[in-house]
C-alpha positions in Angstrom: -11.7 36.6 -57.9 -11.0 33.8 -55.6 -8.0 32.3 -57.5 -6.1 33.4 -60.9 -3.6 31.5 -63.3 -2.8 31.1 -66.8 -4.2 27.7 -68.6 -4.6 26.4 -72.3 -8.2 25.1 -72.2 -8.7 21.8 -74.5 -11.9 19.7 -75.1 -12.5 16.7 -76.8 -13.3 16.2 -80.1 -14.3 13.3 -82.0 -14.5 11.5 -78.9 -10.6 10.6 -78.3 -8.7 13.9 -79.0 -8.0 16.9 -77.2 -7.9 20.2 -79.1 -6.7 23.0 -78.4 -9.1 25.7 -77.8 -8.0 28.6 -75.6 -5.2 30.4 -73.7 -5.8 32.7 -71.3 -6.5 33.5 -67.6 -8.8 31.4 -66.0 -10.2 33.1 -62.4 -12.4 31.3 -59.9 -15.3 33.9 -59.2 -17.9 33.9 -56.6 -20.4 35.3 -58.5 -23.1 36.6 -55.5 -26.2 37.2 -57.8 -26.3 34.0 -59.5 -25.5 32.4 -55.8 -22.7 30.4 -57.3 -19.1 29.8 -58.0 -17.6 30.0 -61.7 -14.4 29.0 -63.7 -14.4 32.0 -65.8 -11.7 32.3 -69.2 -10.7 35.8 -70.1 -8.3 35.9 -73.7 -6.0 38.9 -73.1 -5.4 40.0 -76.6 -9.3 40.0 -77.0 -9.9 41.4 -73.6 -12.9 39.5 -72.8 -14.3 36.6 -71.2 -14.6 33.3 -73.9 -15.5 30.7 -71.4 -17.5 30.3 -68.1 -18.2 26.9 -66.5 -20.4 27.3 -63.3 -18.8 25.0 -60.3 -21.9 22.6 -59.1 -22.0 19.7 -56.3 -22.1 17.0 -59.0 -19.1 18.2 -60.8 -16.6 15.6 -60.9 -12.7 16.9 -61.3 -9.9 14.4 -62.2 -6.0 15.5 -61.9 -5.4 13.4 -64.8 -1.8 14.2 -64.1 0.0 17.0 -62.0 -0.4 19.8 -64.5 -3.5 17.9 -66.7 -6.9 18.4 -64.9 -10.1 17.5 -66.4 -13.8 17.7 -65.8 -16.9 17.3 -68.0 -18.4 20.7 -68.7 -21.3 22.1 -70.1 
Protein backbone atom coordinates (compact mmCIF):
# COMPACT_ATOMS: atom_id res chain seq x y z
CA UNK A 1 0.00 0.00 0.00
CA UNK A 2 0.70 3.56 -0.71
CA UNK A 3 -0.95 5.08 2.40
CA UNK A 4 -2.85 3.37 5.52
CA UNK A 5 -5.25 4.81 8.28
CA UNK A 6 -8.18 3.92 10.23
CA UNK A 7 -11.76 5.62 8.97
CA UNK A 8 -15.56 5.04 9.60
CA UNK A 9 -16.90 4.98 6.06
CA UNK A 10 -20.60 6.75 5.81
CA UNK A 11 -22.85 7.16 2.74
CA UNK A 12 -25.83 8.82 2.17
CA UNK A 13 -29.08 7.66 2.46
CA UNK A 14 -32.35 9.00 1.67
CA UNK A 15 -30.72 11.73 0.10
CA UNK A 16 -29.77 14.01 3.38
CA UNK A 17 -28.29 11.54 5.96
CA UNK A 18 -25.14 9.92 6.51
CA UNK A 19 -25.06 6.40 7.83
CA UNK A 20 -22.85 4.70 9.21
CA UNK A 21 -21.50 1.86 7.31
CA UNK A 22 -17.99 0.70 8.06
CA UNK A 23 -14.90 0.92 10.31
CA UNK A 24 -11.84 -0.30 9.33
CA UNK A 25 -8.54 0.35 7.52
CA UNK A 26 -8.69 2.07 4.51
CA UNK A 27 -5.14 1.64 2.29
CA UNK A 28 -4.42 3.47 -0.99
CA UNK A 29 -3.16 0.61 -3.41
CA UNK A 30 -1.57 0.85 -6.70
CA UNK A 31 -3.03 -1.95 -8.09
CA UNK A 32 -0.46 -2.73 -11.34
CA UNK A 33 -2.83 -5.22 -13.26
CA UNK A 34 -5.88 -3.22 -13.40
CA UNK A 35 -3.37 -0.06 -14.29
CA UNK A 36 -4.94 1.92 -11.50
CA UNK A 37 -5.09 3.33 -8.07
CA UNK A 38 -7.75 2.12 -5.34
CA UNK A 39 -9.24 3.22 -1.91
CA UNK A 40 -9.52 -0.23 -0.57
CA UNK A 41 -11.55 -0.99 3.12
CA UNK A 42 -10.39 -3.97 5.01
CA UNK A 43 -12.82 -4.84 8.48
CA UNK A 44 -10.39 -6.38 10.90
CA UNK A 45 -12.57 -8.50 12.91
CA UNK A 46 -13.80 -10.03 9.52
CA UNK A 47 -10.39 -9.94 7.97
CA UNK A 48 -11.32 -8.99 4.55
CA UNK A 49 -11.70 -6.36 2.23
CA UNK A 50 -15.69 -4.79 2.31
CA UNK A 51 -15.08 -1.76 0.13
CA UNK A 52 -13.01 -0.74 -2.99
CA UNK A 53 -13.40 2.56 -4.76
CA UNK A 54 -11.08 2.82 -7.83
CA UNK A 55 -9.29 6.54 -7.87
CA UNK A 56 -10.17 8.10 -11.61
CA UNK A 57 -9.27 11.63 -13.14
CA UNK A 58 -12.96 12.83 -12.80
CA UNK A 59 -13.20 12.04 -9.18
CA UNK A 60 -13.93 14.99 -7.36
CA UNK A 61 -12.84 15.05 -3.41
CA UNK A 62 -14.18 17.71 -1.04
CA UNK A 63 -12.54 18.20 2.70
CA UNK A 64 -15.83 18.94 3.87
CA UNK A 65 -14.04 19.75 7.10
CA UNK A 66 -10.58 18.81 8.52
CA UNK A 67 -11.36 15.29 9.58
CA UNK A 68 -14.80 14.92 7.11
CA UNK A 69 -13.80 14.17 3.44
CA UNK A 70 -16.24 13.27 0.84
CA UNK A 71 -16.43 12.08 -2.67
CA UNK A 72 -19.18 10.53 -4.88
CA UNK A 73 -18.36 6.84 -5.30
CA UNK A 74 -19.51 4.17 -7.24
Amino acid sequence: TLATTVVQLLVVQGGDRWAKQFLGVLCLVKDNPRRSYYFQLFDLQEEKAVWEQELYEQLRYLPARPYFHTFCSD
